[in-house]
N, C-alpha and C positions, 0 to 999 in steps of 0.2 A: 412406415417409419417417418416419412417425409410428413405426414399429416400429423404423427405423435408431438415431431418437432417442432413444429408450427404452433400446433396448441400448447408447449411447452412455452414458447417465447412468448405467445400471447398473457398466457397465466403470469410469468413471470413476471412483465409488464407491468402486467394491475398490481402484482404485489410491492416491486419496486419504486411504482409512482406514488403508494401509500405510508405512511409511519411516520414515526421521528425518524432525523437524523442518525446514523449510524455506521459502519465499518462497513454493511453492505452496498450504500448509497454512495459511498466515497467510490468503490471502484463501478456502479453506475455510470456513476459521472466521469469519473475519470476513460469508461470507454465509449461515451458518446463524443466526447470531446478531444482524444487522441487520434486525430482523422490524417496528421501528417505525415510524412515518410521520417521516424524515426526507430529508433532503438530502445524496446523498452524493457528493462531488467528490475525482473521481482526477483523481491527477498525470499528466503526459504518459509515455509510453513502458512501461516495464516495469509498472504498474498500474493504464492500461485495456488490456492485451493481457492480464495475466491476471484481470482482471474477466469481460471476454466468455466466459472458460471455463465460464462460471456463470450459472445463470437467477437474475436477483434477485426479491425480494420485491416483491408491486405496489405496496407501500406508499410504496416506495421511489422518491424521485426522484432519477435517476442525471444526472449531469452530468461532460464530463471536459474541461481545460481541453488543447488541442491548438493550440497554435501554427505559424505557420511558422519560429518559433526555437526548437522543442523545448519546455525545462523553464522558459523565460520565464514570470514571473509564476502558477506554477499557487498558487502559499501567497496572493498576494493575491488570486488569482480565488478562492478562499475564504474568506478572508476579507471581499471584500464580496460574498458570497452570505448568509452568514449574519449578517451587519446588514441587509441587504437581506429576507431571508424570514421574520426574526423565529424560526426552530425550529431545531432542531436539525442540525448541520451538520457531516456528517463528511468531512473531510479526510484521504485516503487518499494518500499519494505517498512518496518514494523520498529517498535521504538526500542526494544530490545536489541534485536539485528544491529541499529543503528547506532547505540552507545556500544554496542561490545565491538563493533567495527570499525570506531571511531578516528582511528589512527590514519584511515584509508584518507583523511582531511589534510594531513600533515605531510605533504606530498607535490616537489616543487614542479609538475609536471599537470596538476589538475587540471580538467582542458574546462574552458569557458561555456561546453557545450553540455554540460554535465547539469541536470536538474534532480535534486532528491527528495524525494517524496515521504515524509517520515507520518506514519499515521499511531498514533500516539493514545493509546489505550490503557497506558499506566501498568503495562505486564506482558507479560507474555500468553498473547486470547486463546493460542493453539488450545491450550489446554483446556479452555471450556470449551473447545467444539467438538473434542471426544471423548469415550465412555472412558474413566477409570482415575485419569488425575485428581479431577475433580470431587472426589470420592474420599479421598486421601486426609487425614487428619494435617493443619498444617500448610494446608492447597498454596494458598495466597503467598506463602512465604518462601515455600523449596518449590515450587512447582510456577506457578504464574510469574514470581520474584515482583514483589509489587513496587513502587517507586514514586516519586513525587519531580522528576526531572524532565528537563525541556532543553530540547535541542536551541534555543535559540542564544543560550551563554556560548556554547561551540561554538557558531556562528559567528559570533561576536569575535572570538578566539581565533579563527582562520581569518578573519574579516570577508566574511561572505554576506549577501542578498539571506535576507532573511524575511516570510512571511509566513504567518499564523492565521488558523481560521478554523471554528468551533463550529460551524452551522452550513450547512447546503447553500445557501443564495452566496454566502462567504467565497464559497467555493467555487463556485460557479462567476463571483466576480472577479476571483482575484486568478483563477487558472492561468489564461491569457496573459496575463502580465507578467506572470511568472515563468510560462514558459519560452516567451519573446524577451526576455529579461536582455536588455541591450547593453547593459555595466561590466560586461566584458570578463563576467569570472562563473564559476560554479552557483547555483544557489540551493537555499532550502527550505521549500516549504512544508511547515509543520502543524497537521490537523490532527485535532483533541478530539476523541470522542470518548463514549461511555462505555468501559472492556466488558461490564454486564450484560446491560443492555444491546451491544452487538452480540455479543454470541446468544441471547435470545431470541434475537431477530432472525439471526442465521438457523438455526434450530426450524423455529415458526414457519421459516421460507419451505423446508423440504415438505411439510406437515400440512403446508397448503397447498404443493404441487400433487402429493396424494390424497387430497380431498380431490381434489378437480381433476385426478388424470382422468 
């Protein structure tokens, strides 16, 4: 088993070092480089499914908010974690989660420690990474809910730290600033990717772990 593992993470490796940018690379990156003693809180549905793809750091305390109404409340279940534990708090979820959760903003207690991570696919991805929505006459409309909106007028609106980033090196520059962010309030960075295009990647990903088991 210990050897299946191993060649699991290796395989994985080569797949995740290769492609375009995508919804998978984001939490890539996002778990090489959350190496600190934090609190990290994923959104429901497409962001603790591809979390588990991943060994986190020990440092790390993983939390994810799971509903029995889905994307119900995951921004305020972050928000009072991190008034609550006093450190650092990241806030991982989906852009959907994030506008329906949005109020969790308007909240005179927001703790400064608070980082939100909004990966912005234009829908709801859930639905293209399993059998049957997608299927569905109509998909993009009742089922994905497609959108054209960006968290960074919000931002504007609470007056919070606002950063955007559509590409991997983006990512990988602006992390660190963001999550050292010294301006003394909540921020939020907001990364655009392609909702097709990840969930074919993700798809591709299991399709080449059994080619090579």
């Amino acid at each position: 088993w210990l050897q299946l593992s191993n060649d699991a993470q290796a395989f994985s490796r080569q797949y995740f070092d290769g492609g375009p940018f995508c919804d998978l690379k984001i939490f890539d990156v996002l778990n090489r480089r959350l190496t600190m003693s934090a609190n990290v809180q994923y959104g429901n549905s497409t962001p603790i499914a591809y979390s588990n793809l991943f060994k986190h750091n020990s440092s790390l305390t993983i939390n994810a908010n799971r509903g029995t109404s889905g994307i119900d409340g995951s921004l305020s279940t972050a928000a009072g974690a991190a008034f609550a534990n006093k450190k650092l708090t990241v806030c991982v979820l989906g852009d959907i989660s994030f506008f329906y959760d949005s109020n969790a903003l308007w909240n005179n207690y927001l703790s400064p420690k608070l980082r939100i991570i909004v990966i912005n696919n234009n829908g709801g991805n859930i639905f293209r990474l399993i059998d049957g929505p997608n299927k569905v006459a109509d998909f993009e409309q009742f089922f994905e809910t497609k959108h054209q909106l960006t968290a960074k007028h919000l931002a504007t609106m609470y007056g919070l730290p606002y950063y955007f980033c559509a590409a991997q090196d983006e990512l990988e520059q602006t992390l660190d600033s963001f999550l050292s962010s010294k301006k003394g309030e909540a921020a939020i960075l907001e990364i655009k990717t392609d909702g097709k295009r990840s969930a074919d990647i993700y798809k591709q990903y299991f399709k080449f772990l059994e080619k090579n088991k």
